[in-house]
DRENNUVO-208177 format. One line per 2 residues: for each residue x, y, z of N, C-alpha, C. Coordinates in steps of 0.05 Angstrom, whole numbers. Layout:
X:Y:Z:X:Y:Z:X:Y:Z | ...
//
This chain:
-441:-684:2351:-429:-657:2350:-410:-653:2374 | -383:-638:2372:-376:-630:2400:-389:-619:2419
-379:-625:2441:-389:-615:2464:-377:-586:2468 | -403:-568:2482:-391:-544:2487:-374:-545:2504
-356:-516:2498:-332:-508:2513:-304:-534:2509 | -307:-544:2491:-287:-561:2487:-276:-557:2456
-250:-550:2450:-247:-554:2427:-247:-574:2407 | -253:-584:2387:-267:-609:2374:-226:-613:2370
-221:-634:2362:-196:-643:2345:-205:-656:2324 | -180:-664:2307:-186:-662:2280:-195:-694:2286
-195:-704:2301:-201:-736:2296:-230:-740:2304 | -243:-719:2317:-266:-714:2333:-291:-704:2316
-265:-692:2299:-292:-673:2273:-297:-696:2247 | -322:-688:2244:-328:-704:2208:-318:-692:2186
-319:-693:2171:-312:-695:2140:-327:-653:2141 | -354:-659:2140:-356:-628:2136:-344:-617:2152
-338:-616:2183:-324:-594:2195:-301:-593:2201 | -287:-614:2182:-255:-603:2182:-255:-591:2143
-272:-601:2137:-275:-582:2105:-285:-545:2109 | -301:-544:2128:-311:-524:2135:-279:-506:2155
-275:-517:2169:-244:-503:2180:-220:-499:2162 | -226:-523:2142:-199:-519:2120:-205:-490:2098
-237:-497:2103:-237:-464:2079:-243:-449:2096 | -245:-444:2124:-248:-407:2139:-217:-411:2133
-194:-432:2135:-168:-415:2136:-160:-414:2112 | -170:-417:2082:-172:-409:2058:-172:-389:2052
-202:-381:2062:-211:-344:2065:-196:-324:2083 | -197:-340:2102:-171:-319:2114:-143:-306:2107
-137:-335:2089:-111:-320:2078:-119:-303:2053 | -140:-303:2048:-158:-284:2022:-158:-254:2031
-173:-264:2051:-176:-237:2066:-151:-225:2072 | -125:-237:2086:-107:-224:2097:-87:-219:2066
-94:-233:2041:-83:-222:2028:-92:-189:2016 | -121:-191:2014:-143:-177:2015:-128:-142:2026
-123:-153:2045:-116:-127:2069:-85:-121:2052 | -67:-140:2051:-40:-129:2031:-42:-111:2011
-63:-122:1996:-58:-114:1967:-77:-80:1980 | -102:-81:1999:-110:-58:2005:-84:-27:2014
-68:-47:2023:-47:-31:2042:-24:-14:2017 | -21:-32:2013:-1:-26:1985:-2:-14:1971
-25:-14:1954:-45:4:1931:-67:28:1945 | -68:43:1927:-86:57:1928:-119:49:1945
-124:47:1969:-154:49:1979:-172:55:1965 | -194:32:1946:-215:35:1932:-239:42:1949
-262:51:1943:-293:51:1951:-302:19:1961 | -308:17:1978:-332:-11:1984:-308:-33:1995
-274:-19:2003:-264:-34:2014:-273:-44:2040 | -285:-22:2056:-292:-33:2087:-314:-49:2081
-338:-50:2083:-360:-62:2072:-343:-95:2066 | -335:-97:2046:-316:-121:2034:-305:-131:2058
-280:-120:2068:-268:-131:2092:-277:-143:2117 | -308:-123:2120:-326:-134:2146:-340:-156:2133
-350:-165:2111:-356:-182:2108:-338:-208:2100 | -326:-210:2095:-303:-225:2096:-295:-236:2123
-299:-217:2139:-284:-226:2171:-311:-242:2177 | -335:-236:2175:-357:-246:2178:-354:-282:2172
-350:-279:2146:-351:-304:2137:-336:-322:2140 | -303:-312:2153:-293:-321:2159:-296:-337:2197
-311:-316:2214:-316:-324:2237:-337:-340:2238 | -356:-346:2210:-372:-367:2210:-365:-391:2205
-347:-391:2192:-334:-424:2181:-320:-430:2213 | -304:-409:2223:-288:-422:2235:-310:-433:2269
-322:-417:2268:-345:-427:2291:-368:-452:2282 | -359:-459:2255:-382:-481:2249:-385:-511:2257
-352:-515:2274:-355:-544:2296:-372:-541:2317 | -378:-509:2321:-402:-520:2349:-422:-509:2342
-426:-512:2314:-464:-510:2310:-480:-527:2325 | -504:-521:2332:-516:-543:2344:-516:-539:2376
-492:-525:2383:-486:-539:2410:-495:-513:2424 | -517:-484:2424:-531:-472:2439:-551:-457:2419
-578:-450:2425:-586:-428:2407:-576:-406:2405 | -565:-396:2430:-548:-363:2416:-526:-363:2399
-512:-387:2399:-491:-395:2374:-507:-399:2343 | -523:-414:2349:-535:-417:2328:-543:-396:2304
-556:-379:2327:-569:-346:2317:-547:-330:2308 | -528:-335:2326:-497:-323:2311:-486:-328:2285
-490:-348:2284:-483:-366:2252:-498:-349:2233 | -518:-353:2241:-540:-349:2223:-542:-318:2212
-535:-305:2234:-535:-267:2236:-510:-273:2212 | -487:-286:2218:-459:-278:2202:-464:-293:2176
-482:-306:2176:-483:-312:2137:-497:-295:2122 | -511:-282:2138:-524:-261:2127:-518:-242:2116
-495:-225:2134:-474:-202:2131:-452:-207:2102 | -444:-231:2093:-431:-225:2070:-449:-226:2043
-463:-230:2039:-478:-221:2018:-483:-192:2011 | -494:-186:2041:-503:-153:2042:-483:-147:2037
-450:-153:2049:-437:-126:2058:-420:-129:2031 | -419:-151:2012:-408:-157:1984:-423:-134:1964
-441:-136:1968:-466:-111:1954:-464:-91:1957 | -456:-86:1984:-452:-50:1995:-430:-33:1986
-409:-57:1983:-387:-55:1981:-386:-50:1950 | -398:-62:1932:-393:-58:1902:-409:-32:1898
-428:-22:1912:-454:-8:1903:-430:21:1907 | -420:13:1926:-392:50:1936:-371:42:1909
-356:17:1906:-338:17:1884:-346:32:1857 | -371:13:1855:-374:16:1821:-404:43:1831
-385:74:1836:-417:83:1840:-435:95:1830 | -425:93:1800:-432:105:1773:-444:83:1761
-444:62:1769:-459:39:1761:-490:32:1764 | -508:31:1748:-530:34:1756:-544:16:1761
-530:-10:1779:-544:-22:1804:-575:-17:1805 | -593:-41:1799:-620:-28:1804:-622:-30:1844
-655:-28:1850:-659:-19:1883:-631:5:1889 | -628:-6:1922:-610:18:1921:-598:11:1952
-581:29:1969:-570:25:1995:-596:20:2012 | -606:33:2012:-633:35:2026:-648:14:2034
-646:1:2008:-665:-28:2005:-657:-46:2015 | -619:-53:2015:-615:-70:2021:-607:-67:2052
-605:-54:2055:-615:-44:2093:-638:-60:2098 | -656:-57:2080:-685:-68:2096:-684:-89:2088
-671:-101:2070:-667:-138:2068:-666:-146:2088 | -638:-129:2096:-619:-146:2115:-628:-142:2139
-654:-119:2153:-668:-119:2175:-689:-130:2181 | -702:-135:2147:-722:-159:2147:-717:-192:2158
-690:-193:2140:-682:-218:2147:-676:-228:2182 | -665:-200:2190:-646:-212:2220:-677:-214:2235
-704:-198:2228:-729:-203:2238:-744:-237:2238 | -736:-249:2215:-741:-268:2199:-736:-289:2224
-698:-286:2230:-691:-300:2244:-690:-299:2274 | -700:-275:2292:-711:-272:2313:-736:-281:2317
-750:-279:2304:-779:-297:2298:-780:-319:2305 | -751:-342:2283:-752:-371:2290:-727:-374:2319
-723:-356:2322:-706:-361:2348:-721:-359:2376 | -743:-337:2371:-764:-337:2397:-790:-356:2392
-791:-376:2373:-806:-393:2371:-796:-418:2371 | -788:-427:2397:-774:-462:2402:-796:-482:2402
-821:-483:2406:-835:-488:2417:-851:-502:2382 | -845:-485:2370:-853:-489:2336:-826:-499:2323
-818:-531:2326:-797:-531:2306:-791:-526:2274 | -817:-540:2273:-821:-529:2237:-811:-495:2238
-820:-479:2252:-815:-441:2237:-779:-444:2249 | -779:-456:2277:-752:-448:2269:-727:-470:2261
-735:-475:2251:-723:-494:2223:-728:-482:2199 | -739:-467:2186:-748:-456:2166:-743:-425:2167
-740:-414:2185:-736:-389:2187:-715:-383:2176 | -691:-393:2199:-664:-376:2183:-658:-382:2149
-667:-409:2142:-660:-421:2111:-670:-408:2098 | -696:-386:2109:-715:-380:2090:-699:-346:2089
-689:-339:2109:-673:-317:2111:-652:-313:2095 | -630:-342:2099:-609:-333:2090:-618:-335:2061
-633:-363:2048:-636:-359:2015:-653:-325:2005 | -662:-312:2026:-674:-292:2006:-645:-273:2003
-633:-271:2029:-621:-253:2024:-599:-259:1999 | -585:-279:2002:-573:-278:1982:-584:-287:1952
-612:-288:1941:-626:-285:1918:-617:-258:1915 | -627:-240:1931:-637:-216:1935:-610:-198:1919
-591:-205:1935:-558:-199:1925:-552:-207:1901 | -564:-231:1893:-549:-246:1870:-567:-229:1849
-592:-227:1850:-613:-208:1829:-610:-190:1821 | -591:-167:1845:-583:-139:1836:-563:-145:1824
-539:-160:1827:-510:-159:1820:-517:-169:1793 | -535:-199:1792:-539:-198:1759:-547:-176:1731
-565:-156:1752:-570:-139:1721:-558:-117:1728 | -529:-119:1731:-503:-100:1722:-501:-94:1697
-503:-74:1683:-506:-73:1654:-480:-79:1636 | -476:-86:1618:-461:-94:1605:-436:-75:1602
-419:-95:1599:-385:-73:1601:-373:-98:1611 | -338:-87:1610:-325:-103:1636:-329:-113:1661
-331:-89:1676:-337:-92:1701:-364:-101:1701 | -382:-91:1686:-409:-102:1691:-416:-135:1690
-394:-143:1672:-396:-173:1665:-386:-192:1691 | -362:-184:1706:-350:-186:1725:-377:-197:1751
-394:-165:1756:-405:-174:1768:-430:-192:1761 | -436:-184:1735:-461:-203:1735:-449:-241:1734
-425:-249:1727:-413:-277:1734:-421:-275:1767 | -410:-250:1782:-405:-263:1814:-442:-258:1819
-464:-249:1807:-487:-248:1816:-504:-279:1809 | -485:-286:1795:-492:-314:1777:-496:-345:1793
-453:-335:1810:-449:-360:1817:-455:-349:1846 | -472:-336:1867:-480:-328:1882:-510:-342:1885
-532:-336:1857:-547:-356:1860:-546:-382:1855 | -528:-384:1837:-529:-420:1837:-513:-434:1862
-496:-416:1878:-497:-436:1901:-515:-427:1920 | -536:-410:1931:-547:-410:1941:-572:-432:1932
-581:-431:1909:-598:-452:1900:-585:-481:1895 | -568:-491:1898:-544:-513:1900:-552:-523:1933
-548:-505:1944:-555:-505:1979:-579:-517:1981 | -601:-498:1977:-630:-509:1970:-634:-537:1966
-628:-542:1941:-629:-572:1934:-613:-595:1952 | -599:-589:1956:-576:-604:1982:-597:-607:2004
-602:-581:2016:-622:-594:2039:-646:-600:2042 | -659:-598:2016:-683:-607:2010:-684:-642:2004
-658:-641:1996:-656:-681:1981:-634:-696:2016 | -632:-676:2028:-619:-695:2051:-632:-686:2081
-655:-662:2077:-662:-660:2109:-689:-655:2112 | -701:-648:2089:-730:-647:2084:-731:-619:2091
-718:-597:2078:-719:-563:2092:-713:-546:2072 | -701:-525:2068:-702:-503:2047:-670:-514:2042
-655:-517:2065:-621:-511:2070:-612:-510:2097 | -600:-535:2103:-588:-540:2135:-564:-518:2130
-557:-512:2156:-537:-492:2163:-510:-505:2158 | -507:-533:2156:-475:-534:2143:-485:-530:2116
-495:-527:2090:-502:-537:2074:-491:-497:2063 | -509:-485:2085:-503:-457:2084:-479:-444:2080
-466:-449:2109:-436:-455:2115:-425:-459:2081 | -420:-479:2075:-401:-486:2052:-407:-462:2037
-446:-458:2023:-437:-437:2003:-428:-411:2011 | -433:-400:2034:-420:-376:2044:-380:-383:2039
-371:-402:2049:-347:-407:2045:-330:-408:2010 | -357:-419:2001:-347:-416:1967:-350:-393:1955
-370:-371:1960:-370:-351:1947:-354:-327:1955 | -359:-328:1993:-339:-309:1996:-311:-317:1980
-296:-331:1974:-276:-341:1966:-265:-330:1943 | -298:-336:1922:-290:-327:1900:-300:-293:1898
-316:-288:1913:-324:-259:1915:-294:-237:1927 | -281:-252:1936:-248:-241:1948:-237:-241:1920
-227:-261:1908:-222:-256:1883:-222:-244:1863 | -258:-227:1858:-271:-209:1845:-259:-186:1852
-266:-175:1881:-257:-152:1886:-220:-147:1877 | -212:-170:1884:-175:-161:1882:-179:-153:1853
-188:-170:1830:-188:-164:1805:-207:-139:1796 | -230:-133:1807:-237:-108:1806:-228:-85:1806
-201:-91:1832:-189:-66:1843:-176:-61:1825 | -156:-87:1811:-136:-83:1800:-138:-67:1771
-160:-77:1758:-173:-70:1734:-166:-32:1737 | -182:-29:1760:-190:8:1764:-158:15:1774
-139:5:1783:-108:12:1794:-95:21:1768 | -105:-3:1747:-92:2:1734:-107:16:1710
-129:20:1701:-138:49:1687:-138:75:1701 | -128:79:1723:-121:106:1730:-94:107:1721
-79:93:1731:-52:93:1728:-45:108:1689 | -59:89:1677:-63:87:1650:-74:124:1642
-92:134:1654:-102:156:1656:-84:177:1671 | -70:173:1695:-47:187:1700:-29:200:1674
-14:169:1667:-1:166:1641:-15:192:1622 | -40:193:1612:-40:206:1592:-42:223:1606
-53:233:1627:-54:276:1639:-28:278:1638 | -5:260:1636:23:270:1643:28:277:1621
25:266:1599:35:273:1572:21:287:1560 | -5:290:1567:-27:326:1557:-9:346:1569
-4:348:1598:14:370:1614:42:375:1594 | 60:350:1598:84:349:1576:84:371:1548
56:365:1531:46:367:1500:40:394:1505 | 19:406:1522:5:423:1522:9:449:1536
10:463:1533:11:497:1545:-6:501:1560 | -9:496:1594:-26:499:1606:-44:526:1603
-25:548:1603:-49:576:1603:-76:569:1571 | -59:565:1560:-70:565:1525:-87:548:1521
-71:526:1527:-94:493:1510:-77:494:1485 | -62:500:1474:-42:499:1451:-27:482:1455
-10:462:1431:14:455:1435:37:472:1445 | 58:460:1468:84:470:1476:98:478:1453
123:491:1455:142:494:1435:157:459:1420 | 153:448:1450:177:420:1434:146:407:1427
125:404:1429:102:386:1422:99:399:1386 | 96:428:1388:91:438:1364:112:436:1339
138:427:1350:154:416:1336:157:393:1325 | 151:375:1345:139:347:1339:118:339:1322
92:351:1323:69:361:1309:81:371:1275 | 96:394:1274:106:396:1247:126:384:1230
141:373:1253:148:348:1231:141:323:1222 | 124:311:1240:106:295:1232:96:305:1209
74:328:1208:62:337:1188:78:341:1151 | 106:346:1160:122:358:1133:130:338:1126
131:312:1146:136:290:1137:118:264:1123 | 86:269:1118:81:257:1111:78:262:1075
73:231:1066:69:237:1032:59:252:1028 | 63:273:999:49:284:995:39:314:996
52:314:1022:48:341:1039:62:360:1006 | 48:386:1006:50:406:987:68:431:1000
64:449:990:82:472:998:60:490:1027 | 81:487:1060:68:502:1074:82:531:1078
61:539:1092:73:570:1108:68:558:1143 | 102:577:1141:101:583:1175:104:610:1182
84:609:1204:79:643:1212:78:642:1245 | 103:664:1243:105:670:1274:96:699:1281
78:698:1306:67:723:1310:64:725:1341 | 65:758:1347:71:757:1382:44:782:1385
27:784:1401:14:806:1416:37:830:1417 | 16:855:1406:45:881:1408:26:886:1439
45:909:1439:52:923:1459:41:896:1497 | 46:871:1488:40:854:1513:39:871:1535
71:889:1536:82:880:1570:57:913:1576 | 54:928:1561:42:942:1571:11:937:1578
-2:917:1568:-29:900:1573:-34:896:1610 | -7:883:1612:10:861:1640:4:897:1658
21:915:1647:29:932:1666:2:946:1673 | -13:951:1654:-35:976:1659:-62:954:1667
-67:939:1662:-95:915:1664:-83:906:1676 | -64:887:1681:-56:868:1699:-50:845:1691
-35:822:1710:-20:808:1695:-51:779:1689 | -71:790:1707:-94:768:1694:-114:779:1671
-112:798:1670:-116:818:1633:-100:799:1614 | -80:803:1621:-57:780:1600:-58:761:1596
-72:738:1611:-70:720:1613:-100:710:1595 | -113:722:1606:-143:735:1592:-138:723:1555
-115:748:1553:-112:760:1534:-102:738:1517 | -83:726:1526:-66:711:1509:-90:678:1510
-106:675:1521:-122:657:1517:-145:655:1502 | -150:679:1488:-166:698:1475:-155:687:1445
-120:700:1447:-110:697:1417:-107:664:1413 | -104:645:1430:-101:617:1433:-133:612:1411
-147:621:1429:-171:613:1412:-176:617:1388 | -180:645:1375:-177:655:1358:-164:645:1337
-140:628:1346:-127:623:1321:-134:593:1320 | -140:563:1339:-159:546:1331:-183:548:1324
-206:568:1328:-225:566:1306:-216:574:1276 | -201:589:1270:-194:600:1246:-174:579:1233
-155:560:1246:-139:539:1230:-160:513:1216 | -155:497:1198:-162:475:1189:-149:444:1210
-168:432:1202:-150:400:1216:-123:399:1213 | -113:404:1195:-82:396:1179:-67:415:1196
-75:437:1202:-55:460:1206:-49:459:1231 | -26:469:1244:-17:452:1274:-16:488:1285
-19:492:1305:-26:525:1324:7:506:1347 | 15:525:1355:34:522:1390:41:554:1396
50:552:1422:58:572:1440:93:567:1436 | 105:586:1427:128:584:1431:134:599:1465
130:619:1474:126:624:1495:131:655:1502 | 119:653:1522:116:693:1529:85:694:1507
82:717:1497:67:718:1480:70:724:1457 | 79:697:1443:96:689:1422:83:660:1418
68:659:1387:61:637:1376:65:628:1347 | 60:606:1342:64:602:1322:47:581:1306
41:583:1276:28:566:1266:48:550:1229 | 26:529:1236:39:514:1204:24:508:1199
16:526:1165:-11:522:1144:1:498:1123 | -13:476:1120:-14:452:1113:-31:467:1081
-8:465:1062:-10:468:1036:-30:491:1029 | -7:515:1040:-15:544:1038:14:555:1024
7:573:1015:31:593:1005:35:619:1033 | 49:641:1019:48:665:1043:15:683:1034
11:684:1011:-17:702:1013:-32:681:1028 | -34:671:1022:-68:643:1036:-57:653:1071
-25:649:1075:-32:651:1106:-40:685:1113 | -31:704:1098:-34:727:1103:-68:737:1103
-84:720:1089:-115:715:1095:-125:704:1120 | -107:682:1138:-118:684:1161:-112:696:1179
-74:704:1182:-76:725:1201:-92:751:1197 | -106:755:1175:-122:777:1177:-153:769:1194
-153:740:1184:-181:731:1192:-182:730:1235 | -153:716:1233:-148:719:1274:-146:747:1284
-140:765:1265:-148:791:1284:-170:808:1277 | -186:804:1264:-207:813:1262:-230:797:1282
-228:773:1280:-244:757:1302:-234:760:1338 | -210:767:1335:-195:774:1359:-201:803:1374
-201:819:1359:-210:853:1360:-231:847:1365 | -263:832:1350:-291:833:1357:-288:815:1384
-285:800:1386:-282:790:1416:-270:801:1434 | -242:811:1434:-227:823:1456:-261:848:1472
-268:867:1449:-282:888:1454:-310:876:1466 | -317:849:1466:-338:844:1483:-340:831:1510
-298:822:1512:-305:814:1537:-288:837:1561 | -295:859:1551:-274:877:1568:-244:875:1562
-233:869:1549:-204:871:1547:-211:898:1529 | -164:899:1526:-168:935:1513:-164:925:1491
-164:932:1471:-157:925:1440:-125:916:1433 | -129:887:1420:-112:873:1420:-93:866:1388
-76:881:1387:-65:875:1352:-38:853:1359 | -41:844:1326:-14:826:1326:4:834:1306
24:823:1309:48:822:1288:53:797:1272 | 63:797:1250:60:776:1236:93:771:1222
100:745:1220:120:746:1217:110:711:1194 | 124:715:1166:109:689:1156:138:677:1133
139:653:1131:159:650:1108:132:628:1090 | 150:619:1069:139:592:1054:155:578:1062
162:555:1075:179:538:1077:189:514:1039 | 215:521:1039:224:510:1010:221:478:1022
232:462:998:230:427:995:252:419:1013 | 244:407:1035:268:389:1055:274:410:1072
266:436:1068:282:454:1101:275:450:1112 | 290:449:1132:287:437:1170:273:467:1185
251:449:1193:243:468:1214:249:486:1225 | 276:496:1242:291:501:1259:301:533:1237
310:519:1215:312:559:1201:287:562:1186 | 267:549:1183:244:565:1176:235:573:1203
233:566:1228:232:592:1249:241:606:1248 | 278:606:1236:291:631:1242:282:645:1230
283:637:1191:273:666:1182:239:675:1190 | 225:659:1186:199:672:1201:206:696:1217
220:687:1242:230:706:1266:240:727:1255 | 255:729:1233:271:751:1223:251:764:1208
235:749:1197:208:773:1184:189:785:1209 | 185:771:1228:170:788:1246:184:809:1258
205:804:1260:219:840:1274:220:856:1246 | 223:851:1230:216:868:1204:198:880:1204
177:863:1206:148:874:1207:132:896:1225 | 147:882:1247:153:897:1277:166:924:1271
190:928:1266:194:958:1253:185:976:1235 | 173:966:1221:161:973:1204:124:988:1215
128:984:1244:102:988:1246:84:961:1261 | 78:960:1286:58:943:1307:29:936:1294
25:917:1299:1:906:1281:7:905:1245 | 26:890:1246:31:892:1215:41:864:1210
41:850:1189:44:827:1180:60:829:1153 | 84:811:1158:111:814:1142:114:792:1127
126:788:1108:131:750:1096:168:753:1092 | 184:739:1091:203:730:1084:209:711:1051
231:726:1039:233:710:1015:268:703:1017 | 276:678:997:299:684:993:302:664:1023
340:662:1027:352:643:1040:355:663:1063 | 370:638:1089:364:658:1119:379:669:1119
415:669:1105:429:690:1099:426:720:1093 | 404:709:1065:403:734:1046:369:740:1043
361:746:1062:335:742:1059:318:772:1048 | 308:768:1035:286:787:1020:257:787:1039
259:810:1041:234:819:1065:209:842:1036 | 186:824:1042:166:837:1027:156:870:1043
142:876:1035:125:903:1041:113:897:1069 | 101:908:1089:82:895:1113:61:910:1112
38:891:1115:5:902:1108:3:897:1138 | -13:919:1143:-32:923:1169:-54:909:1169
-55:896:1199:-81:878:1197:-99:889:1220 | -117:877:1209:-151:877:1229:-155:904:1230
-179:906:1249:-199:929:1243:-182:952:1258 | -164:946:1286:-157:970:1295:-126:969:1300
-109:962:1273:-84:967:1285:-75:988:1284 | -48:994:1290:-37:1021:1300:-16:1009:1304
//
């Protein structure tokens, strides 16, 4: 072995400790890639944990030409093979922390205090070579059983599979080790024997985590994506489709086979701004989330609800005529009036504004005339419900029936 305080050269070292220096500077560049991809991206859970152990395993390979050459080196070695197993564990247990990992932080604290006991034991017993020859081997294989046991019964999934592979190849080279120094030293596991599998797993345990991270970088990202296009689609106060979503939504709908004759019905809260002025503008808000509701319990699957905007909405009955829709706007304000009156609001009526949409008309003038029947309706009297007949030119305006229990 080298002599202390001298650095070994490569012609000086054997076969294991220039293999053992070639993979600490393997892991190092793992690690220092490790730290890139940390820097760059988003900061996951159980990165520190990960990183300290990594540096660990890395200062063990690279100190492994002067094993041998004092006991407090030795003990050092031995302390730092310890640390990446635990701190690989600690580190997934914060990542994945919905994951139900059996034991727990706790436990593996007392592994890893059991263990460094393990090896103080054979370090203050020189005198007994058998315990301390057997001590640390007997240390480092529990701990990393110990690691490899929990990480294996990761429950099934992606990520769960992920780790139960790295809990896999964690025991088989720790038990790989075993057999190595049992068939060449007569012991559990000589400390180069150690060395290597700490160098092979951290390696591939670096690997895990980059792909771990990347997996979760990129289902947020993925999950970003969709809150952006719920926000885009959706009417924050409401939970309704937007005006351009609800457009999208009905023509999809008019466009599939089949589709029969619908009604579109546009309807606004009367007297709103005085709601805003006398209750307040979170009365209104109240309010208009009230009629949002109101009119998804009362629609079918088929039928598409949006917010055109202010308090102004609109619906498309999926193979209704104008009576059938004139049955639910009666049904939304009567459910609207019994609810408004239980949760403190003041009594809430609507206006109704409805056409039949004919074969092939474009969306865009069956709003208009809708729109043109609801100010009809609207003159005719607040809380009243109007239909439209006839072209948007020349349009024929029906009679307007008063709806729900308290219009006015």
């Amino acid at each position: 072995m080298p002599a202390i305080g001298r650095v070994p050269t490569i012609g000086a070292m054997d076969a294991l400790d220039a293999s053992l220096l070639t993979g600490a500077g393997a892991l190092a560049l793992a690690c220092l890639g490790l730290s890139v991809f940390a820097w760059r991206h988003r900061r996951q859970p159980g990165w520190g944990p990960w990183m300290l152990g990594s540096v660990a395993a890395v200062l063990a390979l690279s100190l492994s030409p002067w094993r041998s050459s004092g006991a407090a080196l030795d003990a050092l070695l031995e302390a730092l093979l310890l640390a990446w197993p635990l701190a690989m564990l600690i580190g997934l247990r914060r990542f994945h922390a919905r994951m139900p990992l059996p034991a727990s932080a706790r436990l593996d604290a007392g592994v890893g205090l059991g263990a460094l006991a393990v090896l103080m034991l054979g370090a203050l017993s020189p005198a007994d070579a058998g315990l301390a020859a057997l001590a640390p081997a007997a240390a480092s294989l529990a701990v990393h059983l110990y690691a490899a046991a929990v990480l294996f019964c990761a429950p099934a999934g992606r990520d769960g599979t992920t780790v139960r592979l790295l809990g896999a190849a964690l025991a088989g080279a720790a038990l790989g080790a075993m057999g190595i120094g049992l068939a060449t030293a007569d012991d559990l596991a000589g400390l180069p024997e150690r060395l290597a599998v700490t160098g092979v797993v951290a390696g591939l345990g670096c690997f895990v985590m980059a792909g771990l991270s990347t997996q979760r970088t990129e289902r947020q990202l993925r999950e970003s994506r969709r809150r952006l296009r719920w926000l885009a689609n959706i009417d924050a106060l409401t939970q309704v489709p937007n005006r351009r979503h609800f457009v999208e939504l009905a023509a999809r709908a008019l466009s599939r086979p089949g589709a029969g004759a619908c009604a579109l019905v546009v309807f606004d809260v009367a007297h709103f701004k005085a709601v805003n002025d006398v209750h307040g503008h979170a009365a209104g808000d109240r309010a208009l989330r009230l009629v949002a509701r109101c009119v998804q319990d009362a629609l079918r699957a088929d039928d598409v609800p949006g917010r055109l905007g202010g308090d102004e909405f609109v619906m498309l009955l999926h193979d209704a005529r104008t009576s059938a829709a004139l049955a639910v706007a009666d049904r939304i304000v009567q459910r609207l009036q019994r609810q408004a009156a239980g949760s403190g609001l003041p009594a809430i009526t609507l206006s109704f504004g409805m056409v039949e949409m004919g074969p092939g008309e474009p969306l865009d003038e069956a709003l208009r005339r809708a729109d043109r029947a609801l100010y009809e309706a609207k003159r005719q009297g607040r809380g009243r419900a109007g239909a439209a007949e006839g072209s948007e030119d020349q349009p024929v305006f029906t009679e307007s029936q008063r709806m729900g229990l308290r219009a006015a």
